[in-house]
C-alpha positions as a Markdown table, in Angstrom:
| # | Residue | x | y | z |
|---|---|---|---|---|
| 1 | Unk | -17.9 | -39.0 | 107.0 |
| 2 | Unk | -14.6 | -39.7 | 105.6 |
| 3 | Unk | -16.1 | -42.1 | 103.2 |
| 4 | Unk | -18.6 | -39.5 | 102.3 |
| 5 | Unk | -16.4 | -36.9 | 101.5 |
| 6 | Unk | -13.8 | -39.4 | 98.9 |
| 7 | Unk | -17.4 | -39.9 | 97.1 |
| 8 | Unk | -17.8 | -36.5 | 96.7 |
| 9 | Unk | -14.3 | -36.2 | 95.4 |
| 10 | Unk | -14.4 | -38.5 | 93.1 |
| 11 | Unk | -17.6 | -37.4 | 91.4 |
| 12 | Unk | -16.3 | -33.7 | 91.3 |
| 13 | Unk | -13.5 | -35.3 | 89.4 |
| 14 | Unk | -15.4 | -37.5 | 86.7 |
| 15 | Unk | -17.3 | -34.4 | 86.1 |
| 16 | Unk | -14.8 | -32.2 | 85.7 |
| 17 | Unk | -13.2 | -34.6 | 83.8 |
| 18 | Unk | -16.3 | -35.0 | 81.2 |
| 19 | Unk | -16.3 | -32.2 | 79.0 |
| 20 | Unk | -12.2 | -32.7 | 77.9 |
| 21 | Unk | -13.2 | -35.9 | 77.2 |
| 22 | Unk | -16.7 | -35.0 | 74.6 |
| 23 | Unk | -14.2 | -32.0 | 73.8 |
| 24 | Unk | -11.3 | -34.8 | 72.7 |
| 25 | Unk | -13.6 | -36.3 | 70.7 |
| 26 | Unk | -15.3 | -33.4 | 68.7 |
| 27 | Unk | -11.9 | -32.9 | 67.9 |
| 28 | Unk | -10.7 | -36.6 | 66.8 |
| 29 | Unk | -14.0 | -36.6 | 64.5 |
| 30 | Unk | -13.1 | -33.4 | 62.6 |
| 31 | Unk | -10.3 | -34.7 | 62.1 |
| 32 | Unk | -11.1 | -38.0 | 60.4 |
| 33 | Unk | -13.3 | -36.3 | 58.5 |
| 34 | Unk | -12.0 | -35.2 | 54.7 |
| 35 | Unk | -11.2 | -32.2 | 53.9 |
| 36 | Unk | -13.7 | -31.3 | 50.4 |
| 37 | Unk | -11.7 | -31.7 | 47.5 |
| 38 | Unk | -10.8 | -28.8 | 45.4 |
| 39 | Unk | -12.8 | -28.1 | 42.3 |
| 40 | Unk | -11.0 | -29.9 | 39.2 |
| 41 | Unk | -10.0 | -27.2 | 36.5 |
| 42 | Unk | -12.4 | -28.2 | 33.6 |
| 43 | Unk | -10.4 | -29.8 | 30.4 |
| 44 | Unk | -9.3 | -27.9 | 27.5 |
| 45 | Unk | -11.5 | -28.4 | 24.5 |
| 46 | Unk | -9.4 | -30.0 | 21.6 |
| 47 | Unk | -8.6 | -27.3 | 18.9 |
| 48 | Unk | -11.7 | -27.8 | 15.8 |
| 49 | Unk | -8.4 | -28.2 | 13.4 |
| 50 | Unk | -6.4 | -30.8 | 15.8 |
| 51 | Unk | -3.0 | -29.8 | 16.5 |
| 52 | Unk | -1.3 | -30.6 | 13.2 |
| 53 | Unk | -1.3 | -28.3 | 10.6 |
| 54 | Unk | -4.4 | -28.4 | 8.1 |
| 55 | Unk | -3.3 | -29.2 | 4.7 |
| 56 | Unk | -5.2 | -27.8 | 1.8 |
| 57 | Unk | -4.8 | -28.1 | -2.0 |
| 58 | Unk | -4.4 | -25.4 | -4.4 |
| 59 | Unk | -4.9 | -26.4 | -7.5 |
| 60 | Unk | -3.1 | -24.8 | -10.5 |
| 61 | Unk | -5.9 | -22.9 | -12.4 |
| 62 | Unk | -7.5 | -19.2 | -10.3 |
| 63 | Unk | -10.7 | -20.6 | -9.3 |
| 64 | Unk | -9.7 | -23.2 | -7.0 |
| 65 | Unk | -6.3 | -21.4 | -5.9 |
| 66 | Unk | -8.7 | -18.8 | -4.9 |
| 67 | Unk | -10.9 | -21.4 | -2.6 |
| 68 | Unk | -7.9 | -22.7 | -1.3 |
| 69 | Unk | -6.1 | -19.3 | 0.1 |
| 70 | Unk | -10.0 | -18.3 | 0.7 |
| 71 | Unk | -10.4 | -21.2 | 3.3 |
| 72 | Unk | -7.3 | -20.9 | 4.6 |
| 73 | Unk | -7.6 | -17.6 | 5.8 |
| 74 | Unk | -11.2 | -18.2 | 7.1 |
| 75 | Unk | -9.8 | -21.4 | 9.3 |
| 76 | Unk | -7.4 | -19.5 | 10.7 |
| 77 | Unk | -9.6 | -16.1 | 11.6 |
| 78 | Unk | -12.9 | -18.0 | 12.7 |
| 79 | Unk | -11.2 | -21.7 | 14.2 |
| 80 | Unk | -7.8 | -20.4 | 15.6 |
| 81 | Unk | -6.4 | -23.6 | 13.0 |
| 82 | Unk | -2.8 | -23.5 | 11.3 |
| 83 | Unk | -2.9 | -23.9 | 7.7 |
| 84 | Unk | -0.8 | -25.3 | 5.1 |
| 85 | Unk | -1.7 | -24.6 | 1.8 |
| 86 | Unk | 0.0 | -27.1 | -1.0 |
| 87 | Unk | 0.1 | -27.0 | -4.7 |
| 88 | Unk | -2.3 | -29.9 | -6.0 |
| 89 | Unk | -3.5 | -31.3 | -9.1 |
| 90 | Unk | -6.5 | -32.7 | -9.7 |
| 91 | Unk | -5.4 | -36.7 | -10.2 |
| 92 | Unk | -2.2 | -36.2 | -8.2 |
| 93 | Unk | -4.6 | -35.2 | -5.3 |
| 94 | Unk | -7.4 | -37.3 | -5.9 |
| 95 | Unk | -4.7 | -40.6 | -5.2 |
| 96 | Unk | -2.8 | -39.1 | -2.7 |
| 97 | Unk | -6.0 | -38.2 | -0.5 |
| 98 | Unk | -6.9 | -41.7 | -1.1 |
| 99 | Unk | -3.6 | -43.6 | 0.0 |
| 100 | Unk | -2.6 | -41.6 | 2.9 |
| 101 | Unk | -5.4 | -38.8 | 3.6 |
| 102 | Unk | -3.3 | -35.7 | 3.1 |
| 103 | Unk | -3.3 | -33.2 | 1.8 |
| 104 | Unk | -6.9 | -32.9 | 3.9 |
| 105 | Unk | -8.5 | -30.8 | 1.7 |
| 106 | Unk | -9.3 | -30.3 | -1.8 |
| 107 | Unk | -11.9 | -26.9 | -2.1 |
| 108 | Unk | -12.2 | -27.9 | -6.1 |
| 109 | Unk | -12.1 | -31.1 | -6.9 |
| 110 | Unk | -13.7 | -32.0 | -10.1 |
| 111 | Unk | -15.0 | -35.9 | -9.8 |
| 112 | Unk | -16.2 | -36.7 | -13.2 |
| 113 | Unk | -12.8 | -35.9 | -14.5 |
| 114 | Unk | -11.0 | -38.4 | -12.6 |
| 115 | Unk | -13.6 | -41.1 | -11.4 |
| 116 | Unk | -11.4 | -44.1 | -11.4 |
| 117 | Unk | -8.8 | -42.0 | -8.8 |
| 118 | Unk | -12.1 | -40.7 | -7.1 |
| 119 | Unk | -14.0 | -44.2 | -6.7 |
| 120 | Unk | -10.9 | -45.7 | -5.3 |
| 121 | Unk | -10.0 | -43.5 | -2.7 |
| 122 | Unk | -14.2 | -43.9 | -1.5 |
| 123 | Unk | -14.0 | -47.2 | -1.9 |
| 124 | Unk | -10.8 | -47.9 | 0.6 |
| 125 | Unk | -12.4 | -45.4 | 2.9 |
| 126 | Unk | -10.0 | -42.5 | 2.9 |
| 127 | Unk | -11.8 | -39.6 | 1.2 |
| 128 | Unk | -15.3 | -38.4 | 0.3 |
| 129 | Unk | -17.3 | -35.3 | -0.2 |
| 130 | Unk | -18.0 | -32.8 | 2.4 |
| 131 | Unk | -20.3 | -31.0 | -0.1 |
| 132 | Unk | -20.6 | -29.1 | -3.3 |
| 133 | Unk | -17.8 | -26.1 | -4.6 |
| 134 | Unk | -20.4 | -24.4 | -6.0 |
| 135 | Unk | -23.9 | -23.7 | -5.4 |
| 136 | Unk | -24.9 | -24.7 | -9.1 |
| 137 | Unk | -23.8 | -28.0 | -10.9 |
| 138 | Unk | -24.9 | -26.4 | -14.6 |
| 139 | Unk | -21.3 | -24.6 | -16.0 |
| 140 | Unk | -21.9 | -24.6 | -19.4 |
| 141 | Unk | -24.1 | -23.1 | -21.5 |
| 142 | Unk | -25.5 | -20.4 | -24.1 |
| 143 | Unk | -25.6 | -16.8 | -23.5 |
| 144 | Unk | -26.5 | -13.7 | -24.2 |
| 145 | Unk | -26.2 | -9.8 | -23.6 |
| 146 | Unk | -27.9 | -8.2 | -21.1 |
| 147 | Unk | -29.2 | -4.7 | -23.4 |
| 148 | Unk | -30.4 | -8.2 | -25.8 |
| 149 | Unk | -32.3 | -9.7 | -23.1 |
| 150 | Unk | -34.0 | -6.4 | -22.0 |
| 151 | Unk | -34.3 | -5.2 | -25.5 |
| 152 | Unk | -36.4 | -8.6 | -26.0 |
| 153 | Unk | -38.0 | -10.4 | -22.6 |
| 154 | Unk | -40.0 | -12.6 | -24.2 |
| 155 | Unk | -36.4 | -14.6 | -25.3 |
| 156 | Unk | -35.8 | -16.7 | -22.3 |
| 157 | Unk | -34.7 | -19.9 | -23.3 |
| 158 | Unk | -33.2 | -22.0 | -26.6 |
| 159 | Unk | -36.5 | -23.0 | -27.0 |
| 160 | Unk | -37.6 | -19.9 | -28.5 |
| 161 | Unk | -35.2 | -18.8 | -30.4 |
| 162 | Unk | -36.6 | -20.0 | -34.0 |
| 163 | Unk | -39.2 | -17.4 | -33.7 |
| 164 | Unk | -37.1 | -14.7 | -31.6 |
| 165 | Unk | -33.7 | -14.7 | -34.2 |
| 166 | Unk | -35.8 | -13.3 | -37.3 |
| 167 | Unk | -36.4 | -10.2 | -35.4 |
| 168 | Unk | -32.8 | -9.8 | -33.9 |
| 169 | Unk | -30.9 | -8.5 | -36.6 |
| 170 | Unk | -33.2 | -6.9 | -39.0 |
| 171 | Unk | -33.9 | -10.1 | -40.3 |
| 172 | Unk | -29.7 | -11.1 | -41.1 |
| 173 | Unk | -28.5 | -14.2 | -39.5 |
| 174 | Unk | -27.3 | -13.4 | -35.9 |
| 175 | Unk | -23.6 | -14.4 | -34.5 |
| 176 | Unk | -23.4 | -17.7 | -32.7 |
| 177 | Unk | -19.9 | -17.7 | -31.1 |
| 178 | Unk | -19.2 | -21.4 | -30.5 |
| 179 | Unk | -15.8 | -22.2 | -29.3 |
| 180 | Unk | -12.5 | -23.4 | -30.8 |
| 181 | Unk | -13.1 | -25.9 | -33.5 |
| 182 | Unk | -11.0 | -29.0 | -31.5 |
| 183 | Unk | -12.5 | -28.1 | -28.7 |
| 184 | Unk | -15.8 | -30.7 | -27.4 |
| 185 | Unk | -18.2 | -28.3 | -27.3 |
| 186 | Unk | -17.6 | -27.3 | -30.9 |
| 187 | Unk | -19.4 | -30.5 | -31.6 |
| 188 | Unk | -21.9 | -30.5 | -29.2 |
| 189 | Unk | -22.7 | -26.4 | -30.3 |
| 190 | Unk | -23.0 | -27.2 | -34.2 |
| 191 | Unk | -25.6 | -30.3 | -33.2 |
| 192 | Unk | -27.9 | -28.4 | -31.2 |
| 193 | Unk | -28.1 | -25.7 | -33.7 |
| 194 | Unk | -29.1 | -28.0 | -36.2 |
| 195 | Unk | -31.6 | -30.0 | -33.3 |
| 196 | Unk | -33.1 | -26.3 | -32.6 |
| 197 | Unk | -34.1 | -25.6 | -36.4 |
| 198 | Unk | -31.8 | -22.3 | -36.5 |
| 199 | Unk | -29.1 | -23.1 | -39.0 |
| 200 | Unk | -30.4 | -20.3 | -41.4 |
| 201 | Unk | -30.9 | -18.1 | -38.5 |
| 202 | Unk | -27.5 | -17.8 | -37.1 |
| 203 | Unk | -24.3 | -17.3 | -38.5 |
| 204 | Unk | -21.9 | -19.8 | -36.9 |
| 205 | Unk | -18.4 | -18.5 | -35.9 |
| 206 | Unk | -15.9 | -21.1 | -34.2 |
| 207 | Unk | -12.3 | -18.9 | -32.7 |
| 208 | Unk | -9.4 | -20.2 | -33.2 |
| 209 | Unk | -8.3 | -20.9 | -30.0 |
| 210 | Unk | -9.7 | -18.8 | -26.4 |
| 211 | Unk | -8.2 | -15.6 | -26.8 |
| 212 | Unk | -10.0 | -14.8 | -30.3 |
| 213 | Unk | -13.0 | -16.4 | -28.6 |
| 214 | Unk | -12.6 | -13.7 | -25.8 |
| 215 | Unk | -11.9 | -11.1 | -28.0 |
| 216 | Unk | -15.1 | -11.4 | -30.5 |
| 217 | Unk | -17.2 | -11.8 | -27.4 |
| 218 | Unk | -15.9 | -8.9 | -25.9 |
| 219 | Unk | -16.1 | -6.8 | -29.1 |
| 220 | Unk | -19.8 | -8.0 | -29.8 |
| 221 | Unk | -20.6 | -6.7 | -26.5 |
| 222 | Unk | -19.2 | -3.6 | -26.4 |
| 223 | Unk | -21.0 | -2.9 | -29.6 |
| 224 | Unk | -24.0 | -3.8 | -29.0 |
| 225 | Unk | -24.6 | -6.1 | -31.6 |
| 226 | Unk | -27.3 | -8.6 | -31.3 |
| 227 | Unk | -25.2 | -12.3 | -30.2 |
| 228 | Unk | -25.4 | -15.4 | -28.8 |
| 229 | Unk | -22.5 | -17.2 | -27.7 |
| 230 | Unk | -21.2 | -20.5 | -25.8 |
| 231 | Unk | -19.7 | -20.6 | -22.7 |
| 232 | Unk | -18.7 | -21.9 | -19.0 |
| 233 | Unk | -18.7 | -21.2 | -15.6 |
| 234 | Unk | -16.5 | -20.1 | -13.2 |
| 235 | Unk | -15.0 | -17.4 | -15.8 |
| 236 | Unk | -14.1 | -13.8 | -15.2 |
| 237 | Unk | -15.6 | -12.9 | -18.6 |
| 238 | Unk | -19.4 | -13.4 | -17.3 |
| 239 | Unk | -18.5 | -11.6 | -14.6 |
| 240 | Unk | -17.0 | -8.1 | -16.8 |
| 241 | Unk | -20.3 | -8.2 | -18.8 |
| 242 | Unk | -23.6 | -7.9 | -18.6 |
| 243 | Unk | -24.9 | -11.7 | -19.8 |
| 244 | Unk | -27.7 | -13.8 | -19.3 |
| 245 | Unk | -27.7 | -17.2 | -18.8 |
| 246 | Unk | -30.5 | -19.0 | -21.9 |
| 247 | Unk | -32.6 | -21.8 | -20.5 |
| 248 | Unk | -31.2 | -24.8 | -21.9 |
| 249 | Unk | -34.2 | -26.8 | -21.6 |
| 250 | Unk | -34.0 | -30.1 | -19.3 |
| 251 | Unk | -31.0 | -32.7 | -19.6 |
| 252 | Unk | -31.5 | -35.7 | -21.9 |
| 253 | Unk | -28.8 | -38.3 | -21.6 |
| 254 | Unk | -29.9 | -40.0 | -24.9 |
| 255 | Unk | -29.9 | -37.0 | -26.5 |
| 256 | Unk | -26.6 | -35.7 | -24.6 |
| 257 | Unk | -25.0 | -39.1 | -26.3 |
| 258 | Unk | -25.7 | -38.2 | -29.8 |
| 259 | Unk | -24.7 | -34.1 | -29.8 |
| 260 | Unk | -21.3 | -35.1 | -28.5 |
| 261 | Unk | -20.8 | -37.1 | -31.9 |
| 262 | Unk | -19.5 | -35.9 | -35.3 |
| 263 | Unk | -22.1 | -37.6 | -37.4 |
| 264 | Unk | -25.2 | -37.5 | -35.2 |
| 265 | Unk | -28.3 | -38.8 | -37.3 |
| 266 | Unk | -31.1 | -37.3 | -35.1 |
| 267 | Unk | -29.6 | -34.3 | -33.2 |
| 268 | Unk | -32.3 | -33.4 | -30.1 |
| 269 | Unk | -32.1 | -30.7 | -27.9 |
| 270 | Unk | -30.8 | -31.1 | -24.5 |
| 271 | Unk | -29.1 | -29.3 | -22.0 |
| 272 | Unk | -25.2 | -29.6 | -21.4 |
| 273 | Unk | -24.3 | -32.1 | -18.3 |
| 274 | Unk | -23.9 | -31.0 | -15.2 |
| 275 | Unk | -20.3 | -31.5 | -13.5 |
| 276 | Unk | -19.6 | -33.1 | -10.0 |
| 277 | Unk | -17.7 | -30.4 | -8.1 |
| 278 | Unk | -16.9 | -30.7 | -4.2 |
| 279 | Unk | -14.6 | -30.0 | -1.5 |
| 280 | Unk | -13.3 | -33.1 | -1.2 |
| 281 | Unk | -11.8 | -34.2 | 2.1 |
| 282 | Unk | -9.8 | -36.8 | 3.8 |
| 283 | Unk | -11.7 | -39.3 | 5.8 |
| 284 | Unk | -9.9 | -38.3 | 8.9 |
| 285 | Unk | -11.5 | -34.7 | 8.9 |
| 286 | Unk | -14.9 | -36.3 | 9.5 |
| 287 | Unk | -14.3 | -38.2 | 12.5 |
| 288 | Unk | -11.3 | -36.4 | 13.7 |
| 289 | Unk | -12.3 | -32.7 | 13.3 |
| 290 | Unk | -16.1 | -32.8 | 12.6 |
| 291 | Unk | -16.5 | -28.7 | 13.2 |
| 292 | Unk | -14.1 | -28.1 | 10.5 |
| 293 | Unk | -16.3 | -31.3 | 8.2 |
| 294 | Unk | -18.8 | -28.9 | 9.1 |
| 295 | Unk | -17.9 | -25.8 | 8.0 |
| 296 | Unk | -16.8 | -27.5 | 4.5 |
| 297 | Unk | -20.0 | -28.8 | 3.9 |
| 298 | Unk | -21.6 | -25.6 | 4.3 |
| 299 | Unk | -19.3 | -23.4 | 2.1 |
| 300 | Unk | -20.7 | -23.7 | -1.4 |
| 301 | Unk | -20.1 | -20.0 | -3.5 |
| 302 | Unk | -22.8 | -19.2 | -5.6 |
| 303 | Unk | -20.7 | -19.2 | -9.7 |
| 304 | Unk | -21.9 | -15.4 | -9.9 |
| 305 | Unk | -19.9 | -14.9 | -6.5 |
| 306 | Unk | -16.6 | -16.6 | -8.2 |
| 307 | Unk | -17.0 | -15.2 | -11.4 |
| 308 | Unk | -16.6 | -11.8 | -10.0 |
| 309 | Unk | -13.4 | -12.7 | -7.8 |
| 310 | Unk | -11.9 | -13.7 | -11.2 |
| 311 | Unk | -12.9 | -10.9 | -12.5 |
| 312 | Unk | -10.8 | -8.9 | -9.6 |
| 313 | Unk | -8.3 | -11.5 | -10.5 |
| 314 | Unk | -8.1 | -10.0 | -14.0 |
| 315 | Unk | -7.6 | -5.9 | -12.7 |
| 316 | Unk | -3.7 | -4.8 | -12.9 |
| 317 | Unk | -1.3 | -5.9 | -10.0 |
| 318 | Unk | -4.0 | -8.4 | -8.5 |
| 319 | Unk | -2.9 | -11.5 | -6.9 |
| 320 | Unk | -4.8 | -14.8 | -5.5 |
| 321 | Unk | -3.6 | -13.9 | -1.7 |
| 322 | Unk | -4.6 | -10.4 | -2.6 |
| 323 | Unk | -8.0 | -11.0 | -4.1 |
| 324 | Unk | -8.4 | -13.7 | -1.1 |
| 325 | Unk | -7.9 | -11.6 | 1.5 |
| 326 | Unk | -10.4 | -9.0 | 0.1 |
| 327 | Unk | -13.4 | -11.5 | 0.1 |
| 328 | Unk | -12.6 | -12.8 | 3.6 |
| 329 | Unk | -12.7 | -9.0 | 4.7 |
| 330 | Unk | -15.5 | -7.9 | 2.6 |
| 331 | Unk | -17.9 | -10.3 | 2.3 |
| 332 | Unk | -18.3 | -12.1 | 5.6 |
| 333 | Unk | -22.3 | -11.5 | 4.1 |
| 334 | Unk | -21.7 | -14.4 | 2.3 |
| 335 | Unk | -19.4 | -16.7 | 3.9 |
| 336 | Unk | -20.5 | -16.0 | 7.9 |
| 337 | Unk | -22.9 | -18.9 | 7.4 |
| 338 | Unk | -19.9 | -21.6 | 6.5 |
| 339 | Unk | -18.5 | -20.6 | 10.1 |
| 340 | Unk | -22.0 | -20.4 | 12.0 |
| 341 | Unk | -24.6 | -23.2 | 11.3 |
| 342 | Unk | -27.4 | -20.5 | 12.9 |
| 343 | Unk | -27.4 | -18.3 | 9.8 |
| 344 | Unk | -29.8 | -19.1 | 7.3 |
């Protein structure tokens, strides 16, 4: 009985005993096992223009020191990126992008004018392209007034001006402004008169220097005299008046050869050549800050676009920063698709 009874005992106590034991271990498991880890704050994206700030070139003449305060204030607005902008020059520029990749950009840079600088600098790597200033690559040319062009449709193009000039001016030989007589074009101008049949038509007139070229122009236009006259893009002047752009005809490098010469035997019409003109940029931009690459090789301004800021330019008490600032907060129509690669 007594035997019986220490059984019973015992047993009570092992299961008494049994839960605090399972209830021990529930406990030692949740604690060996990890606590979750906390969700890691995601990374901060680089800034597009890196951390440094972005060094852009003004060169000295109003086109391209308007590009460069344009850009500079876009950058900033759009891209959250510090600017710098720098006075440049065109071969000073070119070489220093090419030694040491600053400053990083160059909104005009005008290739053909310094090819041995350019060539180098792509050549060792440190600068290229990132597209095209301007949306056209033709910035010279002939021209006309606008009441001539509507006053006679059918004249379009050089190509038709031996039968169009008779009828111009009563039959008198109409004005041809060239440009200043030392100037290149002078040459090229007094060729391709003589390659289009119209010396006897036109009455050749070559300024002596830009102002007087401005000023005839100017005075043609405003009195409505039938005129033809030489000149280039970007330029406030196209931009005051009401021109029209000739057809020049296709570009003959042959024939581009001999109107650039004094004593060409066999002048042949041809169209002036077109310019290489980019936003150049340091190599470093590309693979360093690619959105920025990207938003310079989608920024080309159509020539009618700059020839109007020049024109601004031109009013009383303007200034670059000034006209600059009115593009960026007046015609985001045209430069929102630089920034945003959605808009056609």
């Amino acid at each position: 009985m007594t035997a019986r009874l220490l059984r019973a005992v015992l047993l009570l106590v092992a299961m008494l005993a049994a839960p605090a034991q399972a209830q021990i271990t529930v406990l030692d498991q949740a604690q060996d096992t990890p606590s979750p880890t906390p969700a890691r704050e995601p990374e901060a994206l680089p800034p597009p223009c890196g951390t440094q700030p972005l060094s852009i070139a003004r060169m000295s003449w109003p086109s391209a020191e308007l590009l460069a305060e344009i850009h500079a204030r876009i950058l900033a607005r759009e891209y959250g990126c510090q600017t710098r902008v720098t006075p440049g020059d065109l071969a000073a520029t070119g070489s220093s992008m090419g030694s040491t990749g600053q400053p990083a950009v160059a909104p005009e840079m005008w290739v053909t004018r310094i090819a041995e600088v350019w060539n180098a600098g792509i050549e060792a790597q440190m600068l290229r392209p990132a597209g095209p200033s301007y949306a056209e690559s033709q910035f010279e040319g002939w021209f006309m007034p606008g009441h001539l062009a509507a006053a006679h449709p059918e004249l379009t193009g050089i190509a038709g001006l031996g039968a169009a000039l008779p009828t111009l001016n009563g039959g008198a030989p109409v004005r041809f402004i060239s440009c200043p007589l030392d100037w290149a074009c002078a040459v090229i101008n007094r060729n391709l008169v003589r390659a289009l049949g119209i010396a006897g038509a036109v009455e050749l007139v070559e300024p002596a220097n830009r102002f007087e070229m401005d000023t005839l122009i100017a005075e043609a236009v405003s009195r409505k005299e039938p005129v033809l006259f030489y000149y280039w893009q970007p330029n406030a002047v196209l931009a005051q008046f009401d021109f029209v752009a000739l057809d020049m005809g296709s570009y003959d490098a042959e024939a581009a050869k001999c109107l650039a010469q004094l004593a060409c035997p066999s002048p042949a019409a041809s169209a002036f050549a077109t310019e290489t003109v980019v936003v150049a940029l340091a190599e470093w931009v590309f693979t360093d800050i690619p959105a920025i690459a990207a938003y310079f090789q989608r920024s080309s301004l159509p020539l009618a676009e700059m020839n109007a800021l020049l024109a601004q330019l031109n009013e009383p008490g303007a200034t670059v920063e000034g006209v600059a600032e009115r593009f960026v907060a007046e015609r985001r129509d045209l430069w929102e698709s630089w920034v945003n690669v959605l808009v056609p």
